[in-house]
KOLMI-234869 format. One record per residue (C-alpha): residue number from 1; y, x, z; residue in three letters. Coordinates in Angstrom, 2 decimals. Example, Ala and Ser with C-alpha at 12.3 -4.5 7.8 and 13.67 -1.06 7.14 Angstrom:
BEGIN
<r><k>1</k><north>-4.50</north><east>12.30</east><up>7.80</up><r>ALA</r></r>
<r><k>2</k><north>-1.06</north><east>13.67</east><up>7.14</up><r>SER</r></r>
***
This chain:
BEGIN
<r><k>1</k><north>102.40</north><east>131.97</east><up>130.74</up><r>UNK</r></r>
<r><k>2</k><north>99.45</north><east>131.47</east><up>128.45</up><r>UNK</r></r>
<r><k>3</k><north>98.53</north><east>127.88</east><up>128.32</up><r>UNK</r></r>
<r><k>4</k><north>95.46</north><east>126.19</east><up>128.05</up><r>UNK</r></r>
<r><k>5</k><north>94.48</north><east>123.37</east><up>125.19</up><r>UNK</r></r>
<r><k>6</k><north>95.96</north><east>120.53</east><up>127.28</up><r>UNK</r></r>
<r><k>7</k><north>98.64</north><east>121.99</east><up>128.09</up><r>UNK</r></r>
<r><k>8</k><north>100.02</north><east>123.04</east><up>124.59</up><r>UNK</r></r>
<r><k>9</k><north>99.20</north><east>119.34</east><up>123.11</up><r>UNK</r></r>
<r><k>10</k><north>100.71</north><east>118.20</east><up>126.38</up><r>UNK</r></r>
<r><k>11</k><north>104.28</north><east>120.37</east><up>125.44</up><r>UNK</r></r>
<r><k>12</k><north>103.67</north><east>119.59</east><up>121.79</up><r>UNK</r></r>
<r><k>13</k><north>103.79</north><east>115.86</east><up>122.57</up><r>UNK</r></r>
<r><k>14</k><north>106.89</north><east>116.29</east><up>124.77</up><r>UNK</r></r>
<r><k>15</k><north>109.02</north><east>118.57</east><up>122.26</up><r>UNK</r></r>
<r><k>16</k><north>107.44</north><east>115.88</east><up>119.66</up><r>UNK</r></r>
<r><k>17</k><north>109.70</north><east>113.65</east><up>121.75</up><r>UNK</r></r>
<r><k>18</k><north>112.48</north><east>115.39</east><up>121.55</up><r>UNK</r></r>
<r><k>19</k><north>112.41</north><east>116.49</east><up>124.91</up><r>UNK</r></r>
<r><k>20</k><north>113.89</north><east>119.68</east><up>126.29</up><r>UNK</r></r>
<r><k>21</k><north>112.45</north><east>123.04</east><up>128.23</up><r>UNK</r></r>
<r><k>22</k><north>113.17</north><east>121.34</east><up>131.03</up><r>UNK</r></r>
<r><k>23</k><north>112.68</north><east>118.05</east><up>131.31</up><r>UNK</r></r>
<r><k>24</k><north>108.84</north><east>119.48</east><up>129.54</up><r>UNK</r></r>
<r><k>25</k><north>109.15</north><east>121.90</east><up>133.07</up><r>UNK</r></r>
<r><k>26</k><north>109.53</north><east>118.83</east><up>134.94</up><r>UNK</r></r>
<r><k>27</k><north>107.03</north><east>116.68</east><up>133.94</up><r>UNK</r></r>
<r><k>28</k><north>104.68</north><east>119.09</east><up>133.32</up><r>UNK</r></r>
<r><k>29</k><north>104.87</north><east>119.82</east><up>137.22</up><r>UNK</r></r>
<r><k>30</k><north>103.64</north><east>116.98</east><up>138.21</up><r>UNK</r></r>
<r><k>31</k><north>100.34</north><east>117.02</east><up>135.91</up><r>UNK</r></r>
<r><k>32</k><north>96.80</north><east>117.94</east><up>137.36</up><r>UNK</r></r>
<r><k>33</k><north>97.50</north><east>121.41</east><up>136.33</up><r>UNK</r></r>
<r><k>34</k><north>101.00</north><east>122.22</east><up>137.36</up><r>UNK</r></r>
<r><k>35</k><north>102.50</north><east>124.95</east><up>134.70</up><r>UNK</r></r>
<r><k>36</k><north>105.97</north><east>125.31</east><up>133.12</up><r>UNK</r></r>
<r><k>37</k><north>107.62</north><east>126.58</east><up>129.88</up><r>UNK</r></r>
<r><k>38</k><north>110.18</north><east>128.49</east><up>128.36</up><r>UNK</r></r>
<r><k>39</k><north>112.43</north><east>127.42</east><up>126.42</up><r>UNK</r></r>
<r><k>40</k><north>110.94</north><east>130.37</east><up>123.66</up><r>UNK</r></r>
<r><k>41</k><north>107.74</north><east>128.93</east><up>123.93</up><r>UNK</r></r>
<r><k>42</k><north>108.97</north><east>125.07</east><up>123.48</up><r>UNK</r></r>
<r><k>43</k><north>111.08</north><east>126.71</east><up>120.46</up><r>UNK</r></r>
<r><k>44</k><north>107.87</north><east>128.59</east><up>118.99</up><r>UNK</r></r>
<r><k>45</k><north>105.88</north><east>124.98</east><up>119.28</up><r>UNK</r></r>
<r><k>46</k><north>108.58</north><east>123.15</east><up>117.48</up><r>UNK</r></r>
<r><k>47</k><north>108.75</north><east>125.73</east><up>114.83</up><r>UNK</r></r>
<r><k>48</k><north>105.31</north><east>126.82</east><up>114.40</up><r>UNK</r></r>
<r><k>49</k><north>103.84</north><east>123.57</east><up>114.99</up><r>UNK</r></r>
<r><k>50</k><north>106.12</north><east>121.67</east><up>113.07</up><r>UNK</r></r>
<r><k>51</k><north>103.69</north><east>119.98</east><up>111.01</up><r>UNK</r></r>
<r><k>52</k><north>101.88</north><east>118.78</east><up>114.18</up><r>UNK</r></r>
<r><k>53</k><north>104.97</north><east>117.23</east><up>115.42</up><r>UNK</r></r>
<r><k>54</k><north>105.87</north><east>115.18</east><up>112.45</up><r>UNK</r></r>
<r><k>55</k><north>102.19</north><east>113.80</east><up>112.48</up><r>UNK</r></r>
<r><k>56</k><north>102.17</north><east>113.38</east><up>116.75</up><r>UNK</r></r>
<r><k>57</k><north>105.55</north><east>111.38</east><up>115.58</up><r>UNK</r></r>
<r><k>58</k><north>104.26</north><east>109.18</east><up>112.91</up><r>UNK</r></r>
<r><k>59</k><north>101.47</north><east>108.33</east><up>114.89</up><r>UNK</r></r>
<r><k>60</k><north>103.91</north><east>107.39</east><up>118.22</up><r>UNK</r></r>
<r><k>61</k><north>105.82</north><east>105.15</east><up>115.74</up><r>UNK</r></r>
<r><k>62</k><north>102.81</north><east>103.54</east><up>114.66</up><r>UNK</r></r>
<r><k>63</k><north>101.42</north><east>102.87</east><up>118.29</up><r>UNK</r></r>
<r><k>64</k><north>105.06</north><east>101.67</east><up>119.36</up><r>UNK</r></r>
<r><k>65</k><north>104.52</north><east>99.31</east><up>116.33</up><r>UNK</r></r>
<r><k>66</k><north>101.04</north><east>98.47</east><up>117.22</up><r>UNK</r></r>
<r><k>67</k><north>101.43</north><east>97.81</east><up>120.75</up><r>UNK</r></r>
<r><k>68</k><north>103.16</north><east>95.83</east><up>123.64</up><r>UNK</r></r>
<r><k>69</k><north>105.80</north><east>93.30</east><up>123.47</up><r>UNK</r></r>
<r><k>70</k><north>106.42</north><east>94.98</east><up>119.69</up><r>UNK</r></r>
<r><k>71</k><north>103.30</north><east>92.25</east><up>118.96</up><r>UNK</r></r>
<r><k>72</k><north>103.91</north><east>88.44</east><up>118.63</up><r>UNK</r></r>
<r><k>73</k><north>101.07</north><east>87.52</east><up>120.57</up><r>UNK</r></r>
<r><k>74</k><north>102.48</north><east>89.53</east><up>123.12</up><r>UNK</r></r>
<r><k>75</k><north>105.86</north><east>88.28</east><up>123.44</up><r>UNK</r></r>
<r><k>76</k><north>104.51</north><east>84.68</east><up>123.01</up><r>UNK</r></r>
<r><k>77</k><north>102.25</north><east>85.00</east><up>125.78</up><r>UNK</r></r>
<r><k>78</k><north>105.01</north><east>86.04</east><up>127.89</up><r>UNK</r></r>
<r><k>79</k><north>107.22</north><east>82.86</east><up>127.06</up><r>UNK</r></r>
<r><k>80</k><north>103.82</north><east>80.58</east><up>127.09</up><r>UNK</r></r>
<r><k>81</k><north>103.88</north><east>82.12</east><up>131.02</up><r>UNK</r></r>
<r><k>82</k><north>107.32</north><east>80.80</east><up>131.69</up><r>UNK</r></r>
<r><k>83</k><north>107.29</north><east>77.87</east><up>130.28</up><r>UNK</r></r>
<r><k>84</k><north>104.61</north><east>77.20</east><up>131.93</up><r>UNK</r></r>
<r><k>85</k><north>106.46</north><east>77.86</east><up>135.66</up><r>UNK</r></r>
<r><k>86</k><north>109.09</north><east>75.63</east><up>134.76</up><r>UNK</r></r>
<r><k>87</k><north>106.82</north><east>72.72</east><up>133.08</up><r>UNK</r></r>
<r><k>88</k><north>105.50</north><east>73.12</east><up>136.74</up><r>UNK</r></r>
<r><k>89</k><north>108.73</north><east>72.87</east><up>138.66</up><r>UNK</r></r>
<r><k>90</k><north>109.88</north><east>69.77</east><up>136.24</up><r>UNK</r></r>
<r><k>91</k><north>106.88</north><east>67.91</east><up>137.07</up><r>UNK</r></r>
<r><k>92</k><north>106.99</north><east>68.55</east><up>140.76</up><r>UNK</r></r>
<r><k>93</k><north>110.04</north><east>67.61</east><up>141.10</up><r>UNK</r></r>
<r><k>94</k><north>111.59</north><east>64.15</east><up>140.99</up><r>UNK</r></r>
<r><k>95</k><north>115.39</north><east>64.79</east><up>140.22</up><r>UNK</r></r>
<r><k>96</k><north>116.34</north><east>65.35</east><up>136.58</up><r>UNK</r></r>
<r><k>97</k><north>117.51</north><east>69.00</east><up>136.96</up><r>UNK</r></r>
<r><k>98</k><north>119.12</north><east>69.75</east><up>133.78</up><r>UNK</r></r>
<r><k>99</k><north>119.88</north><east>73.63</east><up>133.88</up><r>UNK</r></r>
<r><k>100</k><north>116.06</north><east>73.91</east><up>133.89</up><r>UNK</r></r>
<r><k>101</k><north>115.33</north><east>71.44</east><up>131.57</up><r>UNK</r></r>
<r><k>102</k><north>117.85</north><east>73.48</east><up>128.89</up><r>UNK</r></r>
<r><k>103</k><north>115.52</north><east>76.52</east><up>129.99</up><r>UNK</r></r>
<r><k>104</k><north>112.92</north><east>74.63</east><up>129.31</up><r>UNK</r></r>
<r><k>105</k><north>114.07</north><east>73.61</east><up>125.81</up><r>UNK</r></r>
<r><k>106</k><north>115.25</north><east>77.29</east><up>124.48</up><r>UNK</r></r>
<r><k>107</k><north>112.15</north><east>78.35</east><up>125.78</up><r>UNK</r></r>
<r><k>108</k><north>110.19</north><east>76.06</east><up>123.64</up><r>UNK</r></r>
<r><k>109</k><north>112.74</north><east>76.69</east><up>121.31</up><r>UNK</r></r>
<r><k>110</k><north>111.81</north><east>80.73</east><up>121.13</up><r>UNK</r></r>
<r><k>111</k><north>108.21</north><east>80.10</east><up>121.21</up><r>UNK</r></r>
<r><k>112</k><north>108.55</north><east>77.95</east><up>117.74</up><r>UNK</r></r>
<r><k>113</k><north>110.60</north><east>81.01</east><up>116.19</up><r>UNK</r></r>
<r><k>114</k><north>107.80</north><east>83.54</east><up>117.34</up><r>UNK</r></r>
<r><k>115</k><north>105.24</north><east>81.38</east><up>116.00</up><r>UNK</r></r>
<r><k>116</k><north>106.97</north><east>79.82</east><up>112.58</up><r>UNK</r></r>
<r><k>117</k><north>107.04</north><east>76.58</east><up>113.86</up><r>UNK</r></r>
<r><k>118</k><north>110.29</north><east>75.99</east><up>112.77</up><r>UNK</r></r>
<r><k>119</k><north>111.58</north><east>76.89</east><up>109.18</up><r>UNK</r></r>
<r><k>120</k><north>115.06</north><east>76.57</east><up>107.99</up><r>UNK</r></r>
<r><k>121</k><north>114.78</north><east>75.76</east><up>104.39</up><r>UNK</r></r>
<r><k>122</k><north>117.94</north><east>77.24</east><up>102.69</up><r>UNK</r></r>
<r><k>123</k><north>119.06</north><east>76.08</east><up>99.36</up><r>UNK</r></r>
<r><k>124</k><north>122.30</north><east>77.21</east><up>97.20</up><r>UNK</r></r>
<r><k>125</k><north>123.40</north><east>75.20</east><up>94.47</up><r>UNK</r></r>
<r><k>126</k><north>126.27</north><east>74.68</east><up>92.98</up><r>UNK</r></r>
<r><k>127</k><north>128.80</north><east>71.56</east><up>92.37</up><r>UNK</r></r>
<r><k>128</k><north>127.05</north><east>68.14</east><up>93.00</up><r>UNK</r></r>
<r><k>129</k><north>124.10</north><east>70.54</east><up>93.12</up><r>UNK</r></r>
<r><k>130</k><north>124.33</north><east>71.78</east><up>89.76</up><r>UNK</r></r>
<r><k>131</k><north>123.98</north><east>75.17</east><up>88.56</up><r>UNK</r></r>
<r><k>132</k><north>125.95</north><east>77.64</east><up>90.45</up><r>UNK</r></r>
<r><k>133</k><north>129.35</north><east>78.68</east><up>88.43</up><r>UNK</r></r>
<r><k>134</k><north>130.74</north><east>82.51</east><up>88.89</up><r>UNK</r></r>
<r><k>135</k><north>134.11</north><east>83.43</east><up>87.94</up><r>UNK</r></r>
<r><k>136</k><north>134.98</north><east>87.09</east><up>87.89</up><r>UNK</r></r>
<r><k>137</k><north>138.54</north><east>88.03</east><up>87.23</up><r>UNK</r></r>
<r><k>138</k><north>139.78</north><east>91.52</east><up>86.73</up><r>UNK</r></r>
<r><k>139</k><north>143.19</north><east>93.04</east><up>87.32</up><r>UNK</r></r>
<r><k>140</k><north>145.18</north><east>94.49</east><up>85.33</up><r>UNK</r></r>
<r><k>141</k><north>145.09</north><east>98.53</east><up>85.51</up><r>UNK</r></r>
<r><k>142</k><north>148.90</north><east>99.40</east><up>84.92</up><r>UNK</r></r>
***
């Protein structure tokens, strides 16, 4: 089947996946233009488009690391949300209800990490913090 323009960067993206004749066939099925593949043509895409793949690759890994929860904002956002719900609960409610109040705290907890609000300051030293003193030993070859 000859395919049109969309449809070869559609299969190129696919094989550019990794994906096989027929899970291309598959999804490919259920696009506006219904068309399917053999598994020559997905092999003559791969190696005759080879260069096109590698670049439709490095550019998915650089969305994937440009995009969603992949961002800090994102994933800080998200915890801001549900923190929020249970700063809600705790004030509504007049018990002390400690499982969600230990939510509440490693959620807090996660949103300083994200953000850098909390540094662990790491420092090696050696006896009564002097200089640190290595001792290498060797065996003897017999």
């Amino acid at each position: 089947m000859q395919l049109n323009k969309k449809q070869k960067e559609f299969v190129l993206k696919l094989a550019a996946e990794g994906l096989e004749s027929d899970e291309i066939n598959r999804r490919a099925a259920k696009s506006k233009e219904p068309f399917s593949v053999s598994r020559q043509q997905v092999d003559f895409y791969r190696k005759s488009r080879g260069h096109v793949i590698d670049t439709l690759k490095k550019t998915g890994e650089l969305d994937a690391l440009c995009a969603g929860l992949s961002l800090k904002d994102a994933r800080v956002a998200i915890l801001q949300e549900v923190t929020d719900k249970l700063l809600r609960r705790v004030r509504a409610s007049d018990d002390f209800d400690e499982p969600t109040f230990r939510q509440l705290r490693g959620l807090l907890n996660d949103i300083a990490k994200e953000t850098g609000g909390r540094k662990t300051k790491v420092e090696v030293a050696g006896n009564e913090g002097g200089p640190i003193t290595i001792c290498v030993e060797y065996e003897d070859a017999e």
